[in-house]
N, C-alpha and C positions, 0 to 999 in steps of 0.2 A: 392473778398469777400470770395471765396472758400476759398484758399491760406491761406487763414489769419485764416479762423477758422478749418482748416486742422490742421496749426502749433499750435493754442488757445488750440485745444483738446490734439496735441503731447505734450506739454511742461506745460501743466497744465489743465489735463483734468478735467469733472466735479466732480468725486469723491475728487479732490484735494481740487478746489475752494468749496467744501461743507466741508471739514476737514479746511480750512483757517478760514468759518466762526466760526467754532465749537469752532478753538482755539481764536480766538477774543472775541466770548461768555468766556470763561475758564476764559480769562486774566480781564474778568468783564471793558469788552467795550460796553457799550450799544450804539447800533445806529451805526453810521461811524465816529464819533470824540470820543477823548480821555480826553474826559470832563469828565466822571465820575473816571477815573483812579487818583490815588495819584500821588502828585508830585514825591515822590518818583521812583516809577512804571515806568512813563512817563521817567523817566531820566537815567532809568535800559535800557530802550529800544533805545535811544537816545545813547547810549553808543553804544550798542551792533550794533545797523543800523551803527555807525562810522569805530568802529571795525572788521566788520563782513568781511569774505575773505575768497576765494575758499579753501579747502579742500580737499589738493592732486591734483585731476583731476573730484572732484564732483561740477562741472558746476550747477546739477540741483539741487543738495540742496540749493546750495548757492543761485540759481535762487530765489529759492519754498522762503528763510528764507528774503532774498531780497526783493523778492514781502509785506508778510506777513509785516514786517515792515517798512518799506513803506508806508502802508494804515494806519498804526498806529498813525506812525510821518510824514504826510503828509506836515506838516507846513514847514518841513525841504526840502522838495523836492517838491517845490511850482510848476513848469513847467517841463515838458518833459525832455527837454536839462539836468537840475542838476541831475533828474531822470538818464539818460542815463549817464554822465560825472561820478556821485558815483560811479554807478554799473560798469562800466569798469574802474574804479582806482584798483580797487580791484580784480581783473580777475589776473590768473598766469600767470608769465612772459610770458612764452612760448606763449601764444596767446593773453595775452593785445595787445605788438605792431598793430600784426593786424587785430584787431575790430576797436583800435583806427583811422591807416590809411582807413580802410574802411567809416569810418566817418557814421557812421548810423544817421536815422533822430529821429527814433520811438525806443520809450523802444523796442518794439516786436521786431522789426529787428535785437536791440540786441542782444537780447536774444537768436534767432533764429542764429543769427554768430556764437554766445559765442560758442553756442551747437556746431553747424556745425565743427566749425574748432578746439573745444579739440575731436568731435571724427574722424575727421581724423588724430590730432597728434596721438593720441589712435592706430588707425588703423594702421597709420605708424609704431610707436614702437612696435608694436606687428611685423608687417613684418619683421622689420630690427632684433628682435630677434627672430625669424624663421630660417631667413638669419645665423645668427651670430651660432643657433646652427645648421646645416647642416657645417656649415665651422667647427666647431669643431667637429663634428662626423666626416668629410672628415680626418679629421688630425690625429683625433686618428685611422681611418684605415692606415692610411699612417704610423704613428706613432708604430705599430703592426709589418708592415713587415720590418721596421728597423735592429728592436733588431736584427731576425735571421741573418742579413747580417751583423751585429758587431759581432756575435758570431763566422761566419765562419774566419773574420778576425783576430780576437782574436786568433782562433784554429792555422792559419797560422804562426802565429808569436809566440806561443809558438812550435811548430814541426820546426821552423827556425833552428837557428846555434845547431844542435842536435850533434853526434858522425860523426863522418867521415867514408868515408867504404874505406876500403883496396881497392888498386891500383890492377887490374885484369889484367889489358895490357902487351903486349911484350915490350915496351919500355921500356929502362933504365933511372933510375931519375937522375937529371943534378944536382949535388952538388951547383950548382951556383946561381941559381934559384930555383932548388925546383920543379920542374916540368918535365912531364917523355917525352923523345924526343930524336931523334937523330941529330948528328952532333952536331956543334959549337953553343950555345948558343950566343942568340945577344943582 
């Protein structure tokens, strides 16, 4: 019983559910049925509860706008089960598959997965791009002391086949060869 109104106050505290009523008031709902709203109204809402899908990685708007319409067109989401089946059709890829294999029984466990597993996708993408930039800081240092070691190579192989220096030795050069030696060339 804790548990449950631990998660009730994290994922839609009371300040929340007192703004849900406020805007039911707005939308000129008196009571808890949608009996005094125009058929129009009624089928603006009925749309939007069809249409309605997460936003980027905002789990808890979608939650908040989820719940809100909901209470509205209730008629449409007569049991728990259709409750719980809508609201995770509509969850992002990345973590419908698994809310859906977890198979939850209650809206609220729902809700409370939905949460749970986009912020550890959340959590994760953030680590792996931590990761991802440390590897590329690594590389541009690595990448720095490159260059100076192409430069010395570069230097090398322009100072290569330069001017020749005169022959300083006692030996005689071999007409044959081309090279300074004594005796018979072989």
């Amino acid at each position: 019983e804790t548990l449950k109104k631990k998660m009730t106050d994290k994922y839609c505290p009371r300040g929340e559910i007192k703004k849900l009523e406020i805007e039911l008031w707005n939308l000129n709902v008196k009571g808890n049925d949608v009996a005094s709203c125009t058929q129009r109204e009624i089928k603006k809402l009925e749309i939007e509860l069809w249409n309605l899908r997460v936003k980027g990685n905002d789990v808890a708007t979608y939650t908040q706008r989820f719940q809100e319409l909901a209470l509205m067109c209730s008629k449409f989401l007569t049991d728990e089960t259709e409750k719980v089946d809508k609201y995770i059709s509509r969850l992002p890829d990345n973590i419908h598959g698994n809310v859906m294999s977890a198979r939850p029984k209650t809206f609220d466990e729902t809700i409370e997965l939905a949460n749970d597993l986009m912020d550890q996708k959340l959590r994760t993408y953030a680590e792996r791009q931590n990761e991802n930039k440390r590897k590329a800081d690594d590389s541009l240092r690595n990448n720095r002391q490159q260059p100076h070691k192409k430069q010395n190579i570069a230097r090398v192989y322009n100072a290569g086949p330069g001017e020749k220096k005169a022959y300083t030795g006692d030996l005689p050069l071999c007409t044959k060869c081309n090279y300074h030696h004594t005796g018979q060339c072989a």
